[in-house]
PyMOL Python script that loads the backbone (N, CA, C, O; Angstrom):
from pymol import cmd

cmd.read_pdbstr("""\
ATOM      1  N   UNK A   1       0.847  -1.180   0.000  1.00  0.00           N
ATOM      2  CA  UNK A   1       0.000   0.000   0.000  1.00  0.00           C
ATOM      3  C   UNK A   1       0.892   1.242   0.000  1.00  0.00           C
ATOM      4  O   UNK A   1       1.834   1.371   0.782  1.00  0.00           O
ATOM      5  N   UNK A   2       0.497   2.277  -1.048  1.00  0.00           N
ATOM      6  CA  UNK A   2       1.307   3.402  -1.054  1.00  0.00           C
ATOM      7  C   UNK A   2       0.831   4.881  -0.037  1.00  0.00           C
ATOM      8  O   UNK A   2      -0.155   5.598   0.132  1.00  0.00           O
ATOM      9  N   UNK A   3       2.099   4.763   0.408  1.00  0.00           N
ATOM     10  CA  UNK A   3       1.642   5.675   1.720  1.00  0.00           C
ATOM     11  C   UNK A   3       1.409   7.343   1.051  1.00  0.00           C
ATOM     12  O   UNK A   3       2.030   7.724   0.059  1.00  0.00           O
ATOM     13  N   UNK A   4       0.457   8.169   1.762  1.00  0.00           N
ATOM     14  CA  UNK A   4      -0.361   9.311   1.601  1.00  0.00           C
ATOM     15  C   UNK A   4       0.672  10.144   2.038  1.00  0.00           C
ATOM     16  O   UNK A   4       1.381   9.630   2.903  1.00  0.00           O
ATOM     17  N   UNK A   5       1.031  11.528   1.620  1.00  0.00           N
ATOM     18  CA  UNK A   5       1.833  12.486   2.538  1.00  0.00           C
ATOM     19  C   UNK A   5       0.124  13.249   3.115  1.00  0.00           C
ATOM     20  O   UNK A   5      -1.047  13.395   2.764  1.00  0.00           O
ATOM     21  N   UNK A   6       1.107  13.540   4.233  1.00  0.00           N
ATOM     22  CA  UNK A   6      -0.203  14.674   4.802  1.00  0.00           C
ATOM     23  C   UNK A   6       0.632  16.057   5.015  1.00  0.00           C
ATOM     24  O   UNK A   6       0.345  16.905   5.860  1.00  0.00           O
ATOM     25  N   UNK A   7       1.668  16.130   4.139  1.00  0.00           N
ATOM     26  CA  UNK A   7       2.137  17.509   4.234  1.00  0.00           C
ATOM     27  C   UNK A   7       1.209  18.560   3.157  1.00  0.00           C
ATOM     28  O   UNK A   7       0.541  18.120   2.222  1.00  0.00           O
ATOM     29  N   UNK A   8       1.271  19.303   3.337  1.00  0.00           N
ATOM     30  CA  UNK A   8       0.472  20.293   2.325  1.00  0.00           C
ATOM     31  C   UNK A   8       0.921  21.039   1.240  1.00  0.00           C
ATOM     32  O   UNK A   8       1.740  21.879   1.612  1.00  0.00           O
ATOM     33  N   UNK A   9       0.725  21.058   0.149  1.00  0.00           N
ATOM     34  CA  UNK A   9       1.136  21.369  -1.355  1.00  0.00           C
ATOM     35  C   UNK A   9       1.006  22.318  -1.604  1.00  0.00           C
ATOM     36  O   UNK A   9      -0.109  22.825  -1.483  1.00  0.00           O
ATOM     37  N   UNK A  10       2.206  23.119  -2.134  1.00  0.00           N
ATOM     38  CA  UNK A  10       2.162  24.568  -2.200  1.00  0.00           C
ATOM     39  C   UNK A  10       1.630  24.020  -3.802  1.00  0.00           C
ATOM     40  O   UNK A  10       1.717  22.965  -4.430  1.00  0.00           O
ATOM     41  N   UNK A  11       0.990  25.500  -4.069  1.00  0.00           N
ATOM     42  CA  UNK A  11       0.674  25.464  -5.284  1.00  0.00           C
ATOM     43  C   UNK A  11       0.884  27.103  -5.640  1.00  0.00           C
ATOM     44  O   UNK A  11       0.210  27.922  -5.016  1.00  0.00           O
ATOM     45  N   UNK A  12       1.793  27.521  -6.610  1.00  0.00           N
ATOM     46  CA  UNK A  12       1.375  29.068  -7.217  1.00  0.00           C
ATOM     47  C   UNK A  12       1.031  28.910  -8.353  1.00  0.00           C
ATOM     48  O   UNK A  12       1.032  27.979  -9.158  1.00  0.00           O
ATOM     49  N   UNK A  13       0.574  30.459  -8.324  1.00  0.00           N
ATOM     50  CA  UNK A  13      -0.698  30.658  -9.486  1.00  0.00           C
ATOM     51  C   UNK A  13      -0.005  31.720 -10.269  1.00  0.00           C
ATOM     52  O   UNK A  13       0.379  32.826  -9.890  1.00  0.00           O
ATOM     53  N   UNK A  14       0.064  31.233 -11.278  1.00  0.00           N
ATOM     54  CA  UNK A  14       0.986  32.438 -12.006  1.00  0.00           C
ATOM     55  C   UNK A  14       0.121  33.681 -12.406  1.00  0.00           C
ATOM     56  O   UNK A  14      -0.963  33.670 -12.989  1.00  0.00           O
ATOM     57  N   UNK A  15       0.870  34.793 -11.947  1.00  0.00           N
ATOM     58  CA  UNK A  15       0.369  36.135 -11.775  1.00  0.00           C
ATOM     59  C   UNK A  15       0.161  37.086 -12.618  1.00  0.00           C
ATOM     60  O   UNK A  15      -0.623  38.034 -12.639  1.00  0.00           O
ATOM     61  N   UNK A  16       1.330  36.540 -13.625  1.00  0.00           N
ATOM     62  CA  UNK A  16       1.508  37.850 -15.141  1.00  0.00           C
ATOM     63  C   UNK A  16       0.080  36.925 -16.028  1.00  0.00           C
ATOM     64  O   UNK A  16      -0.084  35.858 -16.618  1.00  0.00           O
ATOM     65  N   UNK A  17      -0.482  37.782 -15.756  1.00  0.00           N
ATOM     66  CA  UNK A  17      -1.259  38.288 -17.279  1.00  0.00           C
ATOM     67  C   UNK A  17      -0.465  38.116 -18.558  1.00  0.00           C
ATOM     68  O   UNK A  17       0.675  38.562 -18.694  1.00  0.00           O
ATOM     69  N   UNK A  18      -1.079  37.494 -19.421  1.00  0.00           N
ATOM     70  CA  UNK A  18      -0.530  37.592 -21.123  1.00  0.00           C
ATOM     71  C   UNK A  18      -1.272  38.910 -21.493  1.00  0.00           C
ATOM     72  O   UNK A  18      -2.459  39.167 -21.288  1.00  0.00           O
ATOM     73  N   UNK A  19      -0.265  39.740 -22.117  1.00  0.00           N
ATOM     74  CA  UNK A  19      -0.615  40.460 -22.738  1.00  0.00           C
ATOM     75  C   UNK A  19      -2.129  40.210 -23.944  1.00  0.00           C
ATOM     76  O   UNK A  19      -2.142  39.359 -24.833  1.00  0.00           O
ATOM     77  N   UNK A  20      -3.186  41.115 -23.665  1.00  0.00           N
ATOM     78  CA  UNK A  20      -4.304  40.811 -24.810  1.00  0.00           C
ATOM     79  C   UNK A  20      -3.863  41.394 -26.203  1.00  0.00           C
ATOM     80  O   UNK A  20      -4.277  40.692 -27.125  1.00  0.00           O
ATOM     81  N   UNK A  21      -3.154  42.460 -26.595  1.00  0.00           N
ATOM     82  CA  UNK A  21      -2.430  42.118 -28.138  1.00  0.00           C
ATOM     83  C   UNK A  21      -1.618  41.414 -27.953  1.00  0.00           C
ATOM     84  O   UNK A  21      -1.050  41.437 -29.045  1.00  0.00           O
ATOM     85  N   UNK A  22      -1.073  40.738 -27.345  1.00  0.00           N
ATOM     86  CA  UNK A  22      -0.050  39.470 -28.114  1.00  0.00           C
ATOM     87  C   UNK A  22      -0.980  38.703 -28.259  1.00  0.00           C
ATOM     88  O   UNK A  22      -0.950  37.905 -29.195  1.00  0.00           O
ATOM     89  N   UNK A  23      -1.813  38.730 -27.570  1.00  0.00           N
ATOM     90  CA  UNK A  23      -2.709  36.883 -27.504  1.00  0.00           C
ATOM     91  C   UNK A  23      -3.135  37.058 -29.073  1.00  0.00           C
ATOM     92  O   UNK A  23      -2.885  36.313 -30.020  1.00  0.00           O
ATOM     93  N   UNK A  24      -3.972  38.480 -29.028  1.00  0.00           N
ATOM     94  CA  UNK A  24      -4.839  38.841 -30.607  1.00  0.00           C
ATOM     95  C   UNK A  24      -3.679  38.591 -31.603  1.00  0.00           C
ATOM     96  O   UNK A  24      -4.014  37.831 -32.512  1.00  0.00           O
ATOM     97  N   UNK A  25      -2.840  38.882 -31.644  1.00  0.00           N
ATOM     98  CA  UNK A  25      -1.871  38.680 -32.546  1.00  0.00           C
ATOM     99  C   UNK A  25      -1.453  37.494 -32.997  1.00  0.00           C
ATOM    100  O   UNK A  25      -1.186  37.277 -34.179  1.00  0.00           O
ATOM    101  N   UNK A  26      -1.343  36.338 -31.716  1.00  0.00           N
ATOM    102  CA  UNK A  26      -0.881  35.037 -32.284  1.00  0.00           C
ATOM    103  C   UNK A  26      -2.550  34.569 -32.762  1.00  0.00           C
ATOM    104  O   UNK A  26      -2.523  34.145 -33.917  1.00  0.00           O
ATOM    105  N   UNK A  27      -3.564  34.553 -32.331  1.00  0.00           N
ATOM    106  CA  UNK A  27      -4.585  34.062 -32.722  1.00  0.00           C
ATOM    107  C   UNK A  27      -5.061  34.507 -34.318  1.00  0.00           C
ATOM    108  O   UNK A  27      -5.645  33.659 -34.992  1.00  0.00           O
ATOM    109  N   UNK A  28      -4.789  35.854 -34.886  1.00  0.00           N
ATOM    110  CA  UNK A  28      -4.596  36.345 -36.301  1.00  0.00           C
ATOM    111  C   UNK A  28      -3.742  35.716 -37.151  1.00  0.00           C
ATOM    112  O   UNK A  28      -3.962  35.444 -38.331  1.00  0.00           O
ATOM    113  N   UNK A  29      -2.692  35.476 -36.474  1.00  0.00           N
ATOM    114  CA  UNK A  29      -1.880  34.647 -37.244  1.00  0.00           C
ATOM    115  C   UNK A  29      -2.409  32.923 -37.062  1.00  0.00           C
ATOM    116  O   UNK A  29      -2.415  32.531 -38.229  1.00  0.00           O
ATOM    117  N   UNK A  30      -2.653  32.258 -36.562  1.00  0.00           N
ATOM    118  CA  UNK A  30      -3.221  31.531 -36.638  1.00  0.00           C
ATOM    119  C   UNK A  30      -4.287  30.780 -37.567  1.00  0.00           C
ATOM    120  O   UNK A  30      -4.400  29.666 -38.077  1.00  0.00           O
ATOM    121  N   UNK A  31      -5.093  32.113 -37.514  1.00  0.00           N
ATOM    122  CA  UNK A  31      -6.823  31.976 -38.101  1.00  0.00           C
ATOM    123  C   UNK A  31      -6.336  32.199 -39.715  1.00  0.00           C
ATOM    124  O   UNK A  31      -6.974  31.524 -40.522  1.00  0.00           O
ATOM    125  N   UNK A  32      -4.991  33.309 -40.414  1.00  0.00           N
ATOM    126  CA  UNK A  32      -4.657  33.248 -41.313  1.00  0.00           C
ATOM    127  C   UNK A  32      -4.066  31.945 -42.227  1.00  0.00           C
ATOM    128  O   UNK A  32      -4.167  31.653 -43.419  1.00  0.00           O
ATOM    129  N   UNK A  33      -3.361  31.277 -40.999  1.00  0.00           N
ATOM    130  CA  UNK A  33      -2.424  29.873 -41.665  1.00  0.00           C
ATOM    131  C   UNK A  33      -3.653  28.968 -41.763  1.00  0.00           C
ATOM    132  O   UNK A  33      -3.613  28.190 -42.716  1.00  0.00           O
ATOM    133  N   UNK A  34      -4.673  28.905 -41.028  1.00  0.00           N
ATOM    134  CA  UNK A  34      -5.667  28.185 -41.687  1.00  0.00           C
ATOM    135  C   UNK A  34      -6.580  28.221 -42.872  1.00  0.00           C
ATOM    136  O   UNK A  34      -7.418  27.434 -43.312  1.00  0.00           O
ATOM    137  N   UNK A  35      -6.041  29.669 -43.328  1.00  0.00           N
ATOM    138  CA  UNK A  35      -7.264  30.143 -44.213  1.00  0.00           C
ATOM    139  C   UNK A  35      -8.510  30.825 -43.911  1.00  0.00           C
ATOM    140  O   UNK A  35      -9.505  30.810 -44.635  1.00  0.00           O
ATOM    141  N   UNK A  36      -8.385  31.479 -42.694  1.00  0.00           N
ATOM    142  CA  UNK A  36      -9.714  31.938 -42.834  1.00  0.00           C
ATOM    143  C   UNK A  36      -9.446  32.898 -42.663  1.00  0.00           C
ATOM    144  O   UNK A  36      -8.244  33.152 -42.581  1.00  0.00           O
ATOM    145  N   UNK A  37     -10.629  34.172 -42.486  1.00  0.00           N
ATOM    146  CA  UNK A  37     -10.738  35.589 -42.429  1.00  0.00           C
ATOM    147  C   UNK A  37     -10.686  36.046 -41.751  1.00  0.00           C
ATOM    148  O   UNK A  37     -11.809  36.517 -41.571  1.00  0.00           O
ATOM    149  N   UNK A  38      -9.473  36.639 -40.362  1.00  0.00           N
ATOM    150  CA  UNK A  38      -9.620  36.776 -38.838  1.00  0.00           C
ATOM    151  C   UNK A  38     -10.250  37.543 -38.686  1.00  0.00           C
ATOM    152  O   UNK A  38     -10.874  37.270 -37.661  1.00  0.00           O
ATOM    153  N   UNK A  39     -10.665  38.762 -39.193  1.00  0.00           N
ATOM    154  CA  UNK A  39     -11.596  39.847 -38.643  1.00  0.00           C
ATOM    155  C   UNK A  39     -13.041  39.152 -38.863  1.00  0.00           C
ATOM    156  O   UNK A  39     -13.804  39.394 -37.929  1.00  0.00           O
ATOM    157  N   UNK A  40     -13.582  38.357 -39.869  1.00  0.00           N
ATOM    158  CA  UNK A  40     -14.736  37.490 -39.687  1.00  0.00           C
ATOM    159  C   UNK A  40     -14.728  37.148 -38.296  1.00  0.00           C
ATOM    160  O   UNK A  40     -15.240  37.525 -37.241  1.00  0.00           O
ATOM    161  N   UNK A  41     -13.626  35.935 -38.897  1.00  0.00           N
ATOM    162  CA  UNK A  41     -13.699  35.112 -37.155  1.00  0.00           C
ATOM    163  C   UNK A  41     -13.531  35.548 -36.055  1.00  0.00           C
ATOM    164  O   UNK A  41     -13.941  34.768 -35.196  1.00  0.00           O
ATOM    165  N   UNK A  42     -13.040  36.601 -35.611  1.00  0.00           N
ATOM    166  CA  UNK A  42     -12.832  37.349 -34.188  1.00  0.00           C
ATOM    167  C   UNK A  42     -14.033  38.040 -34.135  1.00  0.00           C
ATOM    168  O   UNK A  42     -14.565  37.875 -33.037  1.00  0.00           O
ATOM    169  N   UNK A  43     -14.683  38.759 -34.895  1.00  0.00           N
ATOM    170  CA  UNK A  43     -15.748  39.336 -34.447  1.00  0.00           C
ATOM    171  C   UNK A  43     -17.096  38.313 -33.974  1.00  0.00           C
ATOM    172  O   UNK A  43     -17.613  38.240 -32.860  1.00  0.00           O
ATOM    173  N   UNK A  44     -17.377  37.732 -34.953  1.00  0.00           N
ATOM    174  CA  UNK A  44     -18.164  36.273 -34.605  1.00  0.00           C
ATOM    175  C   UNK A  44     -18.066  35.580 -33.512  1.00  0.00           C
ATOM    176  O   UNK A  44     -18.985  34.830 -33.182  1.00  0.00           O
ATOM    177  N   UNK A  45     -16.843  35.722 -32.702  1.00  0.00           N
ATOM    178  CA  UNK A  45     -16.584  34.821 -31.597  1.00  0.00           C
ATOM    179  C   UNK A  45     -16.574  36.184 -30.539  1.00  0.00           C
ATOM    180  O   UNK A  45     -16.529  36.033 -29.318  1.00  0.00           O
ATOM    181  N   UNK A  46     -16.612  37.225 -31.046  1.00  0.00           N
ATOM    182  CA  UNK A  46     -16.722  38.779 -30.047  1.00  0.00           C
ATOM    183  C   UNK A  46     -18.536  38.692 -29.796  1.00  0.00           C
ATOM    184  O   UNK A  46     -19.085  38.811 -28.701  1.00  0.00           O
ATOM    185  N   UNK A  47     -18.937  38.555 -30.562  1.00  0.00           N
ATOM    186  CA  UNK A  47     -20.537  39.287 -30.817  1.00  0.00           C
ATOM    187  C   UNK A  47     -21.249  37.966 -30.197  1.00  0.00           C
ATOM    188  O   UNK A  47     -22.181  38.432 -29.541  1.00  0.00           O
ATOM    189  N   UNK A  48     -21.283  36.424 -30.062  1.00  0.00           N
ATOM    190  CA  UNK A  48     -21.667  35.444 -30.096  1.00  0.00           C
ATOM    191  C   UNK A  48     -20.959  34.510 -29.132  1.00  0.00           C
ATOM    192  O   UNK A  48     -21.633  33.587 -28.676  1.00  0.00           O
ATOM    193  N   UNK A  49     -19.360  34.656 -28.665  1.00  0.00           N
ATOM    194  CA  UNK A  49     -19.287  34.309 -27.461  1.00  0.00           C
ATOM    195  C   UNK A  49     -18.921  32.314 -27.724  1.00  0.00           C
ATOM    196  O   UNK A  49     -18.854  31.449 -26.850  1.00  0.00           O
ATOM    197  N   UNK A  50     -18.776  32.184 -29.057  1.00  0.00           N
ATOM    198  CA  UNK A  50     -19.299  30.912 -29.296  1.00  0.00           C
ATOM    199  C   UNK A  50     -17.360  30.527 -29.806  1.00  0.00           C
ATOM    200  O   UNK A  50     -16.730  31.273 -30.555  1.00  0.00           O
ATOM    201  N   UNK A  51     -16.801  29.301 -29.207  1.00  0.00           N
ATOM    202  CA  UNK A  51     -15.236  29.512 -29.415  1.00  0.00           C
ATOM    203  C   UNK A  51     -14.986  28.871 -30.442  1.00  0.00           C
ATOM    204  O   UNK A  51     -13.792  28.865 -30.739  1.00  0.00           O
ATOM    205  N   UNK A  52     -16.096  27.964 -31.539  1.00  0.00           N
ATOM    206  CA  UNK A  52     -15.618  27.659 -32.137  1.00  0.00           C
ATOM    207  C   UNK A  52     -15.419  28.525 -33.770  1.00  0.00           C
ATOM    208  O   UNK A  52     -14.931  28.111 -34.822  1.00  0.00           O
ATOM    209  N   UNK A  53     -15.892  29.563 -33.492  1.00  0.00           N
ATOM    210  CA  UNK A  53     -15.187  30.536 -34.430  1.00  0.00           C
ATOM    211  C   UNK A  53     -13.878  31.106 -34.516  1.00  0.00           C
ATOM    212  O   UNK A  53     -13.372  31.901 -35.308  1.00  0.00           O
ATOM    213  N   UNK A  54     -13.413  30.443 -33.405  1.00  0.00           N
ATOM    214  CA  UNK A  54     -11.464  30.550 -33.334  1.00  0.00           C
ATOM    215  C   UNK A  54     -11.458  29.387 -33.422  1.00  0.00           C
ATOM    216  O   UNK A  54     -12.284  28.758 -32.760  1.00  0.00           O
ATOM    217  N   UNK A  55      -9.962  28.274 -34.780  1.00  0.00           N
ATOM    218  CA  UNK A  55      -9.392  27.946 -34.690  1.00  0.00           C
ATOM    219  C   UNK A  55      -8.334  26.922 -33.479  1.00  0.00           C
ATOM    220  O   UNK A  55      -7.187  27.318 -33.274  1.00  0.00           O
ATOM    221  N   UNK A  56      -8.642  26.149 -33.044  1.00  0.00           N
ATOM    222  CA  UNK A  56      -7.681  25.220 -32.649  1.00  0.00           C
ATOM    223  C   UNK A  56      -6.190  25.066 -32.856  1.00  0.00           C
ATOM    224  O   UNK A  56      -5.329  24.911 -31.989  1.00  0.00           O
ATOM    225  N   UNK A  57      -6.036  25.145 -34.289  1.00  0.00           N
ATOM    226  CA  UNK A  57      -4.555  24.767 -34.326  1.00  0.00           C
ATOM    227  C   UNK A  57      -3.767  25.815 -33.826  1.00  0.00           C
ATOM    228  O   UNK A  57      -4.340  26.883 -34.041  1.00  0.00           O
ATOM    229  N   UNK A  58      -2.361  26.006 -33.069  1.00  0.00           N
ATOM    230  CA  UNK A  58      -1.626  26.851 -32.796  1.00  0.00           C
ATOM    231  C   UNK A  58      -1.992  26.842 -31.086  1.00  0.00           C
ATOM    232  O   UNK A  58      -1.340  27.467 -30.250  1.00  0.00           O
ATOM    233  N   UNK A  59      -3.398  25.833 -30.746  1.00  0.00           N
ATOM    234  CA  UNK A  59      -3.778  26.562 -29.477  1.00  0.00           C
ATOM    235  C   UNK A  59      -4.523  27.951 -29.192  1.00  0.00           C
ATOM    236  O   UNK A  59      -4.864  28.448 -28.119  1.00  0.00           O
ATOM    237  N   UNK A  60      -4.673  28.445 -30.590  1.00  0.00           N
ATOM    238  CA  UNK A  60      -5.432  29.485 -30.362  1.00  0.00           C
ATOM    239  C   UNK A  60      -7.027  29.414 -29.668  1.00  0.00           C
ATOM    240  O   UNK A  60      -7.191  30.213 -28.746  1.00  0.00           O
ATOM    241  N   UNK A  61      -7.725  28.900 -29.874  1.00  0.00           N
ATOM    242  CA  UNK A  61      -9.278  29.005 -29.376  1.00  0.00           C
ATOM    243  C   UNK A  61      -8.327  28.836 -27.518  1.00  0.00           C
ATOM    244  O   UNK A  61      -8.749  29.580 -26.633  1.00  0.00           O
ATOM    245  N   UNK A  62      -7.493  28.144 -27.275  1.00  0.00           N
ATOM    246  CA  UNK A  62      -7.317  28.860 -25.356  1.00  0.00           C
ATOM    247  C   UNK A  62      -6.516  29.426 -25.402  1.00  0.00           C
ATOM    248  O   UNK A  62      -6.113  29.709 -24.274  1.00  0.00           O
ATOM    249  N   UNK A  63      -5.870  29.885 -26.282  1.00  0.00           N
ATOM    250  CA  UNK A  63      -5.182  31.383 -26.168  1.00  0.00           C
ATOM    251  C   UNK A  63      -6.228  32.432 -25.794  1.00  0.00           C
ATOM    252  O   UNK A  63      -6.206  32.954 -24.679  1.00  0.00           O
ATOM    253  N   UNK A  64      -7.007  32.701 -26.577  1.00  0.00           N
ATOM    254  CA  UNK A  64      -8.293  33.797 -26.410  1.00  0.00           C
ATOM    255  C   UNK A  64      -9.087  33.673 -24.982  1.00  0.00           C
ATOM    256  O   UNK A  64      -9.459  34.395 -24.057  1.00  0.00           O
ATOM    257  N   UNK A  65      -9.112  32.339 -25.375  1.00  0.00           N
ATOM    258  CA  UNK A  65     -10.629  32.281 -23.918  1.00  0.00           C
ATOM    259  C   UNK A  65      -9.555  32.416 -22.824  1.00  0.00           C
ATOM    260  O   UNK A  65      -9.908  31.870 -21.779  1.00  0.00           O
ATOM    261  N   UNK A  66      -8.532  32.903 -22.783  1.00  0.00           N
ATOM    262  CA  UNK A  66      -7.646  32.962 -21.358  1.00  0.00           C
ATOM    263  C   UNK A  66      -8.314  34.084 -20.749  1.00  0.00           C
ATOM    264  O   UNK A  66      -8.598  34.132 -19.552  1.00  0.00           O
ATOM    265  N   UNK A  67      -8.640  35.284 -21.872  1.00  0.00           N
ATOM    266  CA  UNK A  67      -9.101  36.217 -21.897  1.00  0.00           C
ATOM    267  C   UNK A  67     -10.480  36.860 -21.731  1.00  0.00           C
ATOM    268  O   UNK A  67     -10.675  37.382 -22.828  1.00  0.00           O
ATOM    269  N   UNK A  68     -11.287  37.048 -21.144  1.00  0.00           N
ATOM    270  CA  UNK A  68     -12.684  37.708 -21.379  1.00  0.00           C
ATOM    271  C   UNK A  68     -13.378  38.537 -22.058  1.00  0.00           C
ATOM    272  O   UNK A  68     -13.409  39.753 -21.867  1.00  0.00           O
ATOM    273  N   UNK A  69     -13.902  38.001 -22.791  1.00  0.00           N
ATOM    274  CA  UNK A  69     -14.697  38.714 -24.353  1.00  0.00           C
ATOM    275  C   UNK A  69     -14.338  40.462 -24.237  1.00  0.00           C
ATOM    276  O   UNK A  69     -13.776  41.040 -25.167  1.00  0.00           O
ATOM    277  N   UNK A  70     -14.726  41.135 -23.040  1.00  0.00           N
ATOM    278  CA  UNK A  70     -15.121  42.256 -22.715  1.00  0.00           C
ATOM    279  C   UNK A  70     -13.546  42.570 -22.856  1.00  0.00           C
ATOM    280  O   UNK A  70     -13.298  43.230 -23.865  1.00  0.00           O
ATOM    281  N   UNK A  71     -12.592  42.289 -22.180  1.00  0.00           N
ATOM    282  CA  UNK A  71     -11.120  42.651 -21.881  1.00  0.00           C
ATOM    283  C   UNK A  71     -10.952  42.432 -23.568  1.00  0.00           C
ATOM    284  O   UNK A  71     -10.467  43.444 -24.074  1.00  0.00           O
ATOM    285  N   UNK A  72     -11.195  41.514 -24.409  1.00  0.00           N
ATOM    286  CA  UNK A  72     -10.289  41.829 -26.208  1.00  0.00           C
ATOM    287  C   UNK A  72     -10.731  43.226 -26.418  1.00  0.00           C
ATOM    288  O   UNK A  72     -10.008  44.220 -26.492  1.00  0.00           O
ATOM    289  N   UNK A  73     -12.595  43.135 -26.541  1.00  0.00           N
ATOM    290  CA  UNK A  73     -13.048  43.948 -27.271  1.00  0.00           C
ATOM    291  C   UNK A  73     -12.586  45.863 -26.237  1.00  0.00           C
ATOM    292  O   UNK A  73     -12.816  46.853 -26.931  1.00  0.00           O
ATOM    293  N   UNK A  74     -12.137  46.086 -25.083  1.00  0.00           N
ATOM    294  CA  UNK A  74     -11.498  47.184 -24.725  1.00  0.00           C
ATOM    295  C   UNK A  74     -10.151  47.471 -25.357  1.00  0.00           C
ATOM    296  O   UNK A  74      -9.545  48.504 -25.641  1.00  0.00           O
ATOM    297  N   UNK A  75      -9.926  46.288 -25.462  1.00  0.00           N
ATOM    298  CA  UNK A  75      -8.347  46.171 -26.103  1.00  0.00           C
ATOM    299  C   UNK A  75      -8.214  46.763 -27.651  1.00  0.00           C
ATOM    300  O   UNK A  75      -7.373  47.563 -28.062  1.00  0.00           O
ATOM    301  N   UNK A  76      -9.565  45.971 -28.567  1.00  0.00           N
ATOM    302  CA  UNK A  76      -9.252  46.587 -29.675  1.00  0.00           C
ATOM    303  C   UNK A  76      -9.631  47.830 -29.762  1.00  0.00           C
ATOM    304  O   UNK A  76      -8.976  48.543 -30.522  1.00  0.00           O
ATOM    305  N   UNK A  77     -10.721  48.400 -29.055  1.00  0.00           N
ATOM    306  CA  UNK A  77     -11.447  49.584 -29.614  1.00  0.00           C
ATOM    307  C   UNK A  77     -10.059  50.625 -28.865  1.00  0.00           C
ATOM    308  O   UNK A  77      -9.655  51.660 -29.394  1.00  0.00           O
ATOM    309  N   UNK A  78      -9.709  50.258 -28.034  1.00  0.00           N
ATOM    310  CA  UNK A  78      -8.099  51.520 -27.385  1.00  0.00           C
ATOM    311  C   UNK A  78      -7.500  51.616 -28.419  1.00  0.00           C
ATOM    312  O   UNK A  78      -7.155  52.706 -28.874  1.00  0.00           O
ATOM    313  N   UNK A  79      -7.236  50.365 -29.046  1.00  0.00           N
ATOM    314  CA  UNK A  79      -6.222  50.309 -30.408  1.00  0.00           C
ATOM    315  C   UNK A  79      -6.533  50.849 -31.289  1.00  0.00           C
ATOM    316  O   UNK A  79      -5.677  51.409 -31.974  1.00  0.00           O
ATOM    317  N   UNK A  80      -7.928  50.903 -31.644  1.00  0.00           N
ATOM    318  CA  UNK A  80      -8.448  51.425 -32.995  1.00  0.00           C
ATOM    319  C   UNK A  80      -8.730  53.111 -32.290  1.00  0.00           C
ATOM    320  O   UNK A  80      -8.502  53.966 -33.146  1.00  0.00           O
ATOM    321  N   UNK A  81      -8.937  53.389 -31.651  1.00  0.00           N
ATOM    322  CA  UNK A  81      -9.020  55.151 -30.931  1.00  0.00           C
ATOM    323  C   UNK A  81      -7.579  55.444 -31.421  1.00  0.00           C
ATOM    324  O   UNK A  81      -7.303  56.272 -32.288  1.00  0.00           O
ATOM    325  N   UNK A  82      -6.466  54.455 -30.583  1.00  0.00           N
ATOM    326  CA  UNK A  82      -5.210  55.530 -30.953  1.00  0.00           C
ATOM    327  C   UNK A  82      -4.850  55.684 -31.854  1.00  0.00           C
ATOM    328  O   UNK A  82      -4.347  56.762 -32.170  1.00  0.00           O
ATOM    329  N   UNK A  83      -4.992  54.263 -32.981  1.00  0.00           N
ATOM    330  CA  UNK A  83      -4.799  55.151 -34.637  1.00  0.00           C
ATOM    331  C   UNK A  83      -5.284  55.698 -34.977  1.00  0.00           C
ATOM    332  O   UNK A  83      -4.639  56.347 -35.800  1.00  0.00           O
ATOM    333  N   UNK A  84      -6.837  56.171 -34.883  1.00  0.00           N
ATOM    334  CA  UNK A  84      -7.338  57.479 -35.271  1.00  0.00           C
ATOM    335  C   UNK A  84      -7.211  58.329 -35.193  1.00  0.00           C
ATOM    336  O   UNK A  84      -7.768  59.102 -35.973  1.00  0.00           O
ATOM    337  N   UNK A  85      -6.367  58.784 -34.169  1.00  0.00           N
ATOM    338  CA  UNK A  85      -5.960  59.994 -33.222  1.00  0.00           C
ATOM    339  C   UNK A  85      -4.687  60.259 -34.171  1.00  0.00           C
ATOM    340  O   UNK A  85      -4.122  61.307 -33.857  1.00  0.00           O
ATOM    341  N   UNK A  86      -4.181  59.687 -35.084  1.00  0.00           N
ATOM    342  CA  UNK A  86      -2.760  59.902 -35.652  1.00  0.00           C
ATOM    343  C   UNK A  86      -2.681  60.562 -36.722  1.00  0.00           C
ATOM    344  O   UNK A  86      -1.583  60.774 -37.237  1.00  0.00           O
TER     345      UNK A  86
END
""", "prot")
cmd.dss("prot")
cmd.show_as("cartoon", "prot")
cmd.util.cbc("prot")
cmd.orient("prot")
């Protein structure tokens, strides 16, 4: 019989945040090497919430969902304000 520890298990939780444009970035590239249309597919999976409008391969569809719909879509519209501003 294999004996139990009863010591207690640290566990950490990693703290850094991934950046949400890098994530958008590898997931664009992604959705491209498959062929599809990333601004289709990101918005579709923005508006609808539904993951299989991201891509799998690369790991992208849990690249994104690391993220919360609300946190991309602040992310892009900051992005799209500051190039306008230029």
């Amino acid at each position: 019989m294999e004996k139990v520890s009863q010591e207690t298990m640290l566990f950490k939780r990693q703290d850094e945040k991934r950046a949400v444009a890098d994530t958008v970035k590898e997931v664009y590239a992604a959705l491209e090497a498959k062929g599809y249309n990333p601004v289709d597919q990101l918005a579709g999976y923005l508006l609808s919430g539904d993951p299989t409008y991201i891509t799998s391969y690369d790991d992208a569809r849990t690249k994104l969902r690391y993220h919360e719909r609300y946190e991309l879509i602040e992310e892009m519209v900051k992005c799209y304000l500051e190039n306008i501003k230029k």
